[in-house]
C-alpha positions in Angstrom: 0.0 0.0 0.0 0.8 3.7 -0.6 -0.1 6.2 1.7 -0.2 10.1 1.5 -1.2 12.8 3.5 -2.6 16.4 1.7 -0.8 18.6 3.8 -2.5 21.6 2.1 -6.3 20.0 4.0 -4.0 19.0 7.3 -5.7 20.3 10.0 -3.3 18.6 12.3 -6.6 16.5 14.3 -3.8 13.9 15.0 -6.7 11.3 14.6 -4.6 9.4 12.5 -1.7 9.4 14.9 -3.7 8.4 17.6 -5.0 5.3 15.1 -2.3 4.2 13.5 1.0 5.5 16.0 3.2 3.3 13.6 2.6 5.2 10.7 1.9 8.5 11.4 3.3 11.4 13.4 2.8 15.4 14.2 5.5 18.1 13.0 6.5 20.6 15.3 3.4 22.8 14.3 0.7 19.6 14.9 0.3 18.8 11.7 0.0 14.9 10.4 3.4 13.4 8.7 4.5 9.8 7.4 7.2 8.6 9.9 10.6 8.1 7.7 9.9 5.5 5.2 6.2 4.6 5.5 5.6 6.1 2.7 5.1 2.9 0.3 4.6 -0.7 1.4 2.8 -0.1 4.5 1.2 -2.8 6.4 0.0 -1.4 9.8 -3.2 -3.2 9.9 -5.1 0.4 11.4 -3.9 2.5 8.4 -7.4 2.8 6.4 -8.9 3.4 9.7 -7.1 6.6 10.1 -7.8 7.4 6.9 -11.0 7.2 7.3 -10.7 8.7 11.5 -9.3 11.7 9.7 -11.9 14.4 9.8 -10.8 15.8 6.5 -9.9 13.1 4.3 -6.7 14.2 4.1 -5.2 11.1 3.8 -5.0 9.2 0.7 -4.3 4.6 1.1 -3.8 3.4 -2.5 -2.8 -0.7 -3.1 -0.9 -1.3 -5.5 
């Protein structure tokens, strides 16, 4: 899986790093980043429920 995060929508909820604490992380601001290399091949089993926690959509999970 791929996953992205619109940081241009970011709202910095930190839904998703409360879901998925593997994946995801805040920036210094509060706003939603990919930890270092989670970028492609992700396999954290909660990672389309943050997607879909996030109150924005601003995450995108595409398989490939």
């Amino acid at each position: 899986m791929r996953v992205s995060i619109d940081t241009d929508v970011c709202i910095g909820a930190g839904q998703c790093v409360l879901t998925a604490p593997g994946v995801f992380t805040q920036d210094d601001d509060g706003f939603s980043e990919l930890l270092p290399g989670r970028q492609e091949g992700v396999e954290d089993p909660m990672l389309r429920e943050a997607a879909r926690a996030c109150p924005v959509q601003a995450i995108t999970v595409e398989t490939e």
